[in-house]
TORTI-584144 format. One record per atom (N, C-alpha, C): atom name; x, y, z; residue number from 1; residue in three letters. Coordinates in nm, 3 decimals, decimal comma. Layout:
BEGIN
(CA (X Y Z) NUM ala)
...
//
This chain:
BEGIN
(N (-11,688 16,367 5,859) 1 unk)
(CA (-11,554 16,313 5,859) 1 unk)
(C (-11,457 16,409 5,930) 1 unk)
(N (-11,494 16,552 5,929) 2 unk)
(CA (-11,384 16,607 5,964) 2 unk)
(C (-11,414 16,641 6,134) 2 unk)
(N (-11,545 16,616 6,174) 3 unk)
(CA (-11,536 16,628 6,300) 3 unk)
(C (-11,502 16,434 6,392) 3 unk)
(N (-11,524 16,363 6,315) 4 unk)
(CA (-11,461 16,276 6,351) 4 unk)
(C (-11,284 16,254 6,367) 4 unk)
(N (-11,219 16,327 6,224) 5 unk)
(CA (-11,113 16,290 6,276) 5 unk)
(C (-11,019 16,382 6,378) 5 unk)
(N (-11,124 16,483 6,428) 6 unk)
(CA (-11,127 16,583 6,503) 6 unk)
(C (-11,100 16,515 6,630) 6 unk)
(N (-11,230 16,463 6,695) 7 unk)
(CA (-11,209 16,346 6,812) 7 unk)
(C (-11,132 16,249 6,800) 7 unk)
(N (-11,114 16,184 6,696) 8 unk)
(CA (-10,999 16,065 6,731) 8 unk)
(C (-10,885 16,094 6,706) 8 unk)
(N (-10,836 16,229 6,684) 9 unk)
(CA (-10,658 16,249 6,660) 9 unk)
(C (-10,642 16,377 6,791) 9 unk)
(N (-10,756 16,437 6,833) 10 unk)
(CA (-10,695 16,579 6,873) 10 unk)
(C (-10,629 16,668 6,824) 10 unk)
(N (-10,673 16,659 6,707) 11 unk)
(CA (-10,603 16,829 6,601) 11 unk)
(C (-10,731 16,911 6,651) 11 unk)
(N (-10,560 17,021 6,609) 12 unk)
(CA (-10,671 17,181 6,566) 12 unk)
(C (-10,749 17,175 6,493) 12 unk)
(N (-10,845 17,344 6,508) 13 unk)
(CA (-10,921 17,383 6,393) 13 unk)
(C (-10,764 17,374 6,295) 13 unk)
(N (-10,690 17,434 6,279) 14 unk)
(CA (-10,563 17,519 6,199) 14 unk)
(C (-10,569 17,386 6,142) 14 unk)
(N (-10,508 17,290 6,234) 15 unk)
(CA (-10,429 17,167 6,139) 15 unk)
(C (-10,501 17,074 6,095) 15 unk)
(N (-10,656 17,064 6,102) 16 unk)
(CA (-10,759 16,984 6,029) 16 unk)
(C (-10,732 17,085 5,902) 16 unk)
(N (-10,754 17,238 5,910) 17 unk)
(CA (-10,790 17,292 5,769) 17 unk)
(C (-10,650 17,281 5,691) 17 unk)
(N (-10,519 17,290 5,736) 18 unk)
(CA (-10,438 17,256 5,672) 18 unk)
(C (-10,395 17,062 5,670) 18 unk)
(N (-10,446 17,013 5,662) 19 unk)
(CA (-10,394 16,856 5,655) 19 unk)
(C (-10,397 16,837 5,533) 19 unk)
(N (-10,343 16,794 5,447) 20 unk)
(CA (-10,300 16,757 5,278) 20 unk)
(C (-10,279 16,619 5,224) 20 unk)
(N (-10,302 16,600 5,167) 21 unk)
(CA (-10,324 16,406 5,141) 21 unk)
(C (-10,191 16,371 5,180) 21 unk)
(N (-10,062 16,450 5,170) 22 unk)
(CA (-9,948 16,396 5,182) 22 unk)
(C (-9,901 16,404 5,284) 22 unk)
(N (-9,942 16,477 5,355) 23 unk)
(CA (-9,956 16,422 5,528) 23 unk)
(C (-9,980 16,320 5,592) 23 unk)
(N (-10,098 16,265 5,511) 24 unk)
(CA (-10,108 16,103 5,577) 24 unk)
(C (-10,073 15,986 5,534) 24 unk)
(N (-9,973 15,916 5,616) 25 unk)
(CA (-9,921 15,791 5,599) 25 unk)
(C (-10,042 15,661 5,624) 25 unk)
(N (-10,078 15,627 5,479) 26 unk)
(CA (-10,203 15,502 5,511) 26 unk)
(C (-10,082 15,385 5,526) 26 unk)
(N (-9,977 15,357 5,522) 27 unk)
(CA (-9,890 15,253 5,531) 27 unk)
(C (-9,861 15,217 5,639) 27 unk)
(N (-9,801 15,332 5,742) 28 unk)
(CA (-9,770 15,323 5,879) 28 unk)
(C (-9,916 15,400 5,978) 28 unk)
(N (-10,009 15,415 5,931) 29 unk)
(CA (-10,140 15,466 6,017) 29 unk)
(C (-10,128 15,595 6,094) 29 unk)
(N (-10,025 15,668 6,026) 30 unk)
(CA (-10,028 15,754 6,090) 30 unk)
(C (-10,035 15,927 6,004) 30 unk)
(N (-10,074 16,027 6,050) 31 unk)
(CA (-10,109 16,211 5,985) 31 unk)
(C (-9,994 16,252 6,075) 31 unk)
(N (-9,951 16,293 6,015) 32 unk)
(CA (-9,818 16,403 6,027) 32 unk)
(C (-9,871 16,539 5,982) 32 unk)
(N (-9,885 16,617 6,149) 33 unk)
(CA (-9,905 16,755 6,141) 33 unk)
(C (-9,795 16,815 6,117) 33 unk)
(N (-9,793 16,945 5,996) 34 unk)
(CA (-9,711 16,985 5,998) 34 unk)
(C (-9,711 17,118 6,054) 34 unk)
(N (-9,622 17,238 6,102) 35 unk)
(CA (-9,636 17,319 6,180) 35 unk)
(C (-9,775 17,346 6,244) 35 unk)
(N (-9,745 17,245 6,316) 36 unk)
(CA (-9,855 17,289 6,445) 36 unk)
(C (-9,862 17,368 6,544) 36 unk)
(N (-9,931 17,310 6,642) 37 unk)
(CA (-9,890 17,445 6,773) 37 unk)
(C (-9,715 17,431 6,780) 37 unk)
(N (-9,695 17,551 6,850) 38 unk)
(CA (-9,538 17,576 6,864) 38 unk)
(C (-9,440 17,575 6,718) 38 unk)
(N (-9,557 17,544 6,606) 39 unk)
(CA (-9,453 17,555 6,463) 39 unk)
(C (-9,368 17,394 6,460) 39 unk)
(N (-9,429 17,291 6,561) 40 unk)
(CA (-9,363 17,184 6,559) 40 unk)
(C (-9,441 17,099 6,464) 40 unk)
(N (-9,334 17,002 6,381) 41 unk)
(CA (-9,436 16,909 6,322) 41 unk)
(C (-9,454 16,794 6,442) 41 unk)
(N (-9,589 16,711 6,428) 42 unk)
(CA (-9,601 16,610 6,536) 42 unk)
(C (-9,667 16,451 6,412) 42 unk)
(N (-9,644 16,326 6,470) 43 unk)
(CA (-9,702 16,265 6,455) 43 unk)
(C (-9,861 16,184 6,470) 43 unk)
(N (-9,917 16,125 6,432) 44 unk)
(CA (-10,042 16,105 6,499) 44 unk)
(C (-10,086 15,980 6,449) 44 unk)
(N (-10,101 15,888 6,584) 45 unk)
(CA (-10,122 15,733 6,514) 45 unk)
(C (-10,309 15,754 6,473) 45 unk)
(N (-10,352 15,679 6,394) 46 unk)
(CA (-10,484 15,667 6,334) 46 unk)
(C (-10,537 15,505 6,360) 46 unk)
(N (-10,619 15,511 6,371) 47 unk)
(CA (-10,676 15,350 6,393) 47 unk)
(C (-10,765 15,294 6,239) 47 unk)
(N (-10,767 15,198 6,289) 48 unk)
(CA (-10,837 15,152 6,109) 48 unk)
(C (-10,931 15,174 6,055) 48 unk)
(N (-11,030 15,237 6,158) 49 unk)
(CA (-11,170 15,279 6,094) 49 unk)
(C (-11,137 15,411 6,001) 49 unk)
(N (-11,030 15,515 6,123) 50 unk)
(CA (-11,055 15,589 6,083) 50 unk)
(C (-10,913 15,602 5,975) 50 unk)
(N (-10,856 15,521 5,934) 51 unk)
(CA (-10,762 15,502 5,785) 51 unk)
(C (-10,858 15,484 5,697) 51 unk)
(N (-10,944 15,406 5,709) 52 unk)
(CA (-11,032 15,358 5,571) 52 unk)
(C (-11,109 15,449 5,529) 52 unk)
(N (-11,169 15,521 5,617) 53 unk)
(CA (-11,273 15,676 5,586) 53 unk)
(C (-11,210 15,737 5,542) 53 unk)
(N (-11,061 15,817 5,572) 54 unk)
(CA (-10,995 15,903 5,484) 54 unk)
(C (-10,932 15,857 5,391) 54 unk)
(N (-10,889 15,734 5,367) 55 unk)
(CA (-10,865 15,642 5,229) 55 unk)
(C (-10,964 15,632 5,134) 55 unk)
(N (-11,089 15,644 5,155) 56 unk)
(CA (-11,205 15,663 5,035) 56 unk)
(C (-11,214 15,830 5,037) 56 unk)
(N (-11,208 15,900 5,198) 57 unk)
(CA (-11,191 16,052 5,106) 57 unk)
(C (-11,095 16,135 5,048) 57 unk)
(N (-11,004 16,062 5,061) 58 unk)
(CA (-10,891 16,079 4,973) 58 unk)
(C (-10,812 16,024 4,820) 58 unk)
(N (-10,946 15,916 4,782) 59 unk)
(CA (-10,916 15,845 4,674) 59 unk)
(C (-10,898 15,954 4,570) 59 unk)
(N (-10,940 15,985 4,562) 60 unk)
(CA (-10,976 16,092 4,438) 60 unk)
(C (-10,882 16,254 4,435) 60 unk)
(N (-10,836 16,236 4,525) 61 unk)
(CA (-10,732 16,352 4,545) 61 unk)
(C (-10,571 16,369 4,515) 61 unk)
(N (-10,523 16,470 4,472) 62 unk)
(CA (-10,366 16,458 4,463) 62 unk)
(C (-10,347 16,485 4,620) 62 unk)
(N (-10,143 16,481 4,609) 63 unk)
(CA (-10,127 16,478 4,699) 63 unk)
(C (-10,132 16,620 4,774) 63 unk)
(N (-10,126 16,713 4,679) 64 unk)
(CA (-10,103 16,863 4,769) 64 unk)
(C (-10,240 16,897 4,766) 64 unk)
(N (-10,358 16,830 4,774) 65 unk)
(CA (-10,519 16,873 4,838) 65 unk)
(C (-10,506 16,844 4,972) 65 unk)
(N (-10,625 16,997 4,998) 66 unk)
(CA (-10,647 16,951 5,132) 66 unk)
(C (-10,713 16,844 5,137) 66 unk)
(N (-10,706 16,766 5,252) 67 unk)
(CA (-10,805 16,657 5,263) 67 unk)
(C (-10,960 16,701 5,291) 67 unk)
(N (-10,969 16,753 5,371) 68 unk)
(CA (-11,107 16,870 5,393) 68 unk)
(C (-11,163 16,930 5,262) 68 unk)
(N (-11,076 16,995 5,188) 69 unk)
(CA (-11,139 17,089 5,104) 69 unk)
(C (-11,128 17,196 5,166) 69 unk)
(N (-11,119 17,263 5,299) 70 unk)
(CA (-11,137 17,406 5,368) 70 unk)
(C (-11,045 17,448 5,347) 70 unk)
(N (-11,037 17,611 5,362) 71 unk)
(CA (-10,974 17,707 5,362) 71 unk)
(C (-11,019 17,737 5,515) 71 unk)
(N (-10,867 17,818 5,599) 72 unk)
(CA (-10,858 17,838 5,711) 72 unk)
(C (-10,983 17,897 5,753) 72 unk)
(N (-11,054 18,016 5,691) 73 unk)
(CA (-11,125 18,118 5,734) 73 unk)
(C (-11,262 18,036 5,750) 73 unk)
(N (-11,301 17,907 5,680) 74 unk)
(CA (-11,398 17,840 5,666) 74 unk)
(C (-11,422 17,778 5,816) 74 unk)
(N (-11,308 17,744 5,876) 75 unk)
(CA (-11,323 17,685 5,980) 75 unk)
(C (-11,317 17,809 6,167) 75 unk)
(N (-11,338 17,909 6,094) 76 unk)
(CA (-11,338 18,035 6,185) 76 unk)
(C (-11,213 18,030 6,209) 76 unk)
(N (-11,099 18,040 6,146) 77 unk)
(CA (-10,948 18,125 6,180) 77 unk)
(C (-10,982 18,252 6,101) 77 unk)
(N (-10,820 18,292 6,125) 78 unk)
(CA (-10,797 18,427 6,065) 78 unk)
(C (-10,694 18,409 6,041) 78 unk)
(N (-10,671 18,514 5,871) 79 unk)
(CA (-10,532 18,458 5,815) 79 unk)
(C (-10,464 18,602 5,828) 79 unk)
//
């Protein structure tokens, strides 16, 4: 899942490991990166396959989880 929504949004390593359930809008289809490159937040439209995959992996989550589960260093950053 996470290298899928890797290819279909064009996020970072950074902003896959930080994405948080409350980042994503399943209403309007869209993940709202927050400080991303340049420290900007950006929008990001999602298509329906890939709403419904993170809608079942996100059933079970509050809103301040990562969606991943990772910690930065997991995904080869450095903090």
């Amino acid at each position: 899942m996470l290298v899928e929504t890797a290819i279909k949004t064009g996020m970072r390593r950074s902003e896959l490991a930080n994405l948080l359930v409350s980042h994503i809008s399943f209403a309007s289809n869209r993940l709202v990166v927050v400080a991303g490159k340049g420290s900007k937040d950006r929008a990001i439209p999602m298509g329906s396959k890939l709403k419904l995959d993170l809608q079942i992996l996100c059933s079970d989550k509050k809103a301040d989880d990562r969606v991943f589960g990772l910690n930065p260093w997991s995904l080869g950053l450095k903090i």
